[in-house]
C-alpha positions in Angstrom: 52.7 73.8 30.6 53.4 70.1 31.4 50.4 67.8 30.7 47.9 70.1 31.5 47.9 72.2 28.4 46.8 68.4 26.2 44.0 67.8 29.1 42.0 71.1 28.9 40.6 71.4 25.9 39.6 75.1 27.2 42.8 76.5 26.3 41.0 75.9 22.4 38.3 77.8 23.0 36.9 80.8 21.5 36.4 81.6 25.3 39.3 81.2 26.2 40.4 83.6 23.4 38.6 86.3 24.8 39.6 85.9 28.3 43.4 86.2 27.1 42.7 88.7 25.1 40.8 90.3 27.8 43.5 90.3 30.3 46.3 91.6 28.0 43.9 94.1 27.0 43.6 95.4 30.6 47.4 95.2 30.9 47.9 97.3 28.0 45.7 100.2 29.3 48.1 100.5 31.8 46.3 99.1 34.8 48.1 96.6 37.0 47.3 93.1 36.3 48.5 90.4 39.0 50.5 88.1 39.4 52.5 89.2 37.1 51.9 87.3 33.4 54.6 85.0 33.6 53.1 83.6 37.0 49.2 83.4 35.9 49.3 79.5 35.5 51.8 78.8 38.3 49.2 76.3 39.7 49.4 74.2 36.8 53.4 74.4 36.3 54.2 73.2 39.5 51.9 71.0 40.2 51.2 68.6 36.7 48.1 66.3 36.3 49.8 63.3 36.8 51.3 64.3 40.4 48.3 66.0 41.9 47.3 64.7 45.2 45.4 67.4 46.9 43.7 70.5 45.8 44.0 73.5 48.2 41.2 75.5 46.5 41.7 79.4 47.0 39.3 82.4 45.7 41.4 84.6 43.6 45.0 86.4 43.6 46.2 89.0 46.5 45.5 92.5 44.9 48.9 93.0 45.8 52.4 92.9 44.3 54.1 91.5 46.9 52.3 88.8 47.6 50.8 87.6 44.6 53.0 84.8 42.2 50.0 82.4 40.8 49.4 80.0 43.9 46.5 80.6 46.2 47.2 81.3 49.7 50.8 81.5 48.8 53.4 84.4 48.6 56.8 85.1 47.2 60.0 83.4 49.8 60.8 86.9 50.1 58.0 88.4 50.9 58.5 89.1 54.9 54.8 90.2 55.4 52.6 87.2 55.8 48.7 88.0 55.2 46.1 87.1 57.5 44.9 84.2 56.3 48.3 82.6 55.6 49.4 83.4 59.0 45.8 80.8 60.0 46.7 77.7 58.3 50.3 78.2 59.6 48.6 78.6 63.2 46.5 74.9 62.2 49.6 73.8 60.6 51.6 73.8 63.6 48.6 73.0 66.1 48.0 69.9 63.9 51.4 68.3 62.7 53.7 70.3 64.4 55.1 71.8 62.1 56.3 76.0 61.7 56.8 77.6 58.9 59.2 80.0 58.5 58.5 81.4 54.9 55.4 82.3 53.3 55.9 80.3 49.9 54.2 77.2 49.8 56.1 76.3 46.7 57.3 73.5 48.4 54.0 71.3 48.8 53.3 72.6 44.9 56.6 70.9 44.3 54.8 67.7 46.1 51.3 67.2 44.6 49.7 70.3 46.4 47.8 71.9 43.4 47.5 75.3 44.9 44.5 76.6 42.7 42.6 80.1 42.6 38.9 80.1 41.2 40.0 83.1 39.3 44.0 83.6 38.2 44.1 87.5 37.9 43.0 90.4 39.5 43.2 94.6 39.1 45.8 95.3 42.4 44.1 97.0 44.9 40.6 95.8 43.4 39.5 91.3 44.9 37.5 89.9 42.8 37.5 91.9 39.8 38.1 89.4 37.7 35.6 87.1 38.5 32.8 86.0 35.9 35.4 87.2 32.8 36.3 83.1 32.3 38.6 81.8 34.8 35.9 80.3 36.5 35.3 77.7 33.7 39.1 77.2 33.2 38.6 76.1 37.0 35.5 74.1 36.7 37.3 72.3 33.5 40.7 71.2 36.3 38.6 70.2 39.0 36.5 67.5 37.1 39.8 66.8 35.3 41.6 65.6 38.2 38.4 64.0 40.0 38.0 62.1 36.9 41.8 61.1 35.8 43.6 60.9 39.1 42.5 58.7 41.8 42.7 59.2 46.0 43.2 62.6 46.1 42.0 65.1 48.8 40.2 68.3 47.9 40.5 71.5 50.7 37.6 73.4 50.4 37.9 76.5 53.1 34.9 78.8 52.8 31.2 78.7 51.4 32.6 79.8 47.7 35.5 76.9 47.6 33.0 74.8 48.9 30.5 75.5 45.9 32.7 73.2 43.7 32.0 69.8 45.3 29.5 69.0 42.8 31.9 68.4 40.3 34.1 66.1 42.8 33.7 62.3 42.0 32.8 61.7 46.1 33.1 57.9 45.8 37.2 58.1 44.9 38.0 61.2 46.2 38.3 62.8 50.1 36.8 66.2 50.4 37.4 68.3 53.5 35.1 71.5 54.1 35.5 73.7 56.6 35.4 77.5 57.2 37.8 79.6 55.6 40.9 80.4 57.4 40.3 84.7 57.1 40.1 86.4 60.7 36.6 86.9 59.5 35.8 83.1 59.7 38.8 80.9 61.1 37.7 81.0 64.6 33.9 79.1 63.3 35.4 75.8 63.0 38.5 76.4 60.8 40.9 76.1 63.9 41.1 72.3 64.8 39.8 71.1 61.8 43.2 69.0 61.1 43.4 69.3 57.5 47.0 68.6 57.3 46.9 65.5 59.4 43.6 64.3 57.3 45.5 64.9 54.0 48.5 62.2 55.1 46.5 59.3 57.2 44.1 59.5 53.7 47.2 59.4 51.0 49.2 56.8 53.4 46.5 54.9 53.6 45.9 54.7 49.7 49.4 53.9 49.4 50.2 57.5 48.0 53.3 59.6 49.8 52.7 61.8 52.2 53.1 65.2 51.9 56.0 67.2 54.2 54.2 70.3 55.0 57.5 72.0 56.2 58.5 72.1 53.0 
């Protein structure tokens, strides 16, 4: 797993031990764990310490096979049903930089620095939110103050009030932190619509000397 797997000493834990075991436990019963088990830590293939440049912080998998693969907000190339709240930020997307998507992976701005990070990694299809308070949630905790304290200049995306909950362990003084309402129909139309996250994200990074990312990737 890159240079993640040295820089969280969670993955030593006895916690940790539990929350695998856990997990396969639940899988062995028979009950359908997503994403799949080869896709759990996606987040942290793709996108390695040492290249993260923003943190697009998501909630926890889609309860559903076809769209979940490890990478919030994200769904297989595929996949020709975009969710809801995909189908928003590639609204903003367009409305802000101009650019339109045509496939519902976002594999491309992992690829890039785009650490594309659920709170929780795995969830009982058909059943959000689950899995939350078995673990994860300290695996998450342990990546965010990780990167706010190794990396420098990079921008955190925090969409919703539960995202948002995880800016205390953000170094503020280094770091660039947007907020805004999540991009669900529920929320998006509260101030998540022409909140120009994408165009933030690149005038911050260029101007810290860092590339910018190509969000039509």
């Amino acid at each position: 797993m890159n240079d993640w797997l040295e820089a969280l000493p969670f993955f030593k834990t006895e916690q940790y031990s539990q929350l695998d075991q856990f997990v396969r436990s639940e899988r062995s019963q028979g009950k359908s764990i997503l994403p799949a088990e080869e896709d759990v830590f996606n987040a942290l293939k793709f996108t390695p310490l040492e290249q993260v440049k923003v943190v697009i912080l998501g909630q926890d998998p889609y309860p559903n096979k076809r769209h979940a693969h490890g990478l919030s907000f994200s769904i297989p190339e595929t996949t020709p049903d975009i969710p809801k709240s995909l189908k928003n930020i590639f609204k903003e997307l367009e409305s802000d930089v101009g650019v339109k998507k045509t496939t519902g992976s976002l594999i491309g701005w992992a690829k890039q620095g785009v650490m594309l990070l659920n709170t929780v990694l795995t969830v009982e299809e058909g059943l959000s939110n689950s899995h939350k308070s078995k673990g994860w949630e300290k695996l998450t905790k342990e990546i965010i103050t990780t990167i706010s304290s190794q990396r420098d200049h990079v921008v955190f995306i925090l969409w919703g009030g539960k995202a948002q909950k995880m800016k205390k362990w953000i170094a503020t003084e280094k770091h660039l932190i947007l907020e805004s309402p999540h991009p669900s129909p529920l929320s998006s139309y509260r101030g998540f619509f022409g909140s120009h996250p994408f165009s933030q994200v690149n005038e911050y990074l260029s101007k810290n000397k860092r590339k910018p990312i190509d969000w039509s990737l």
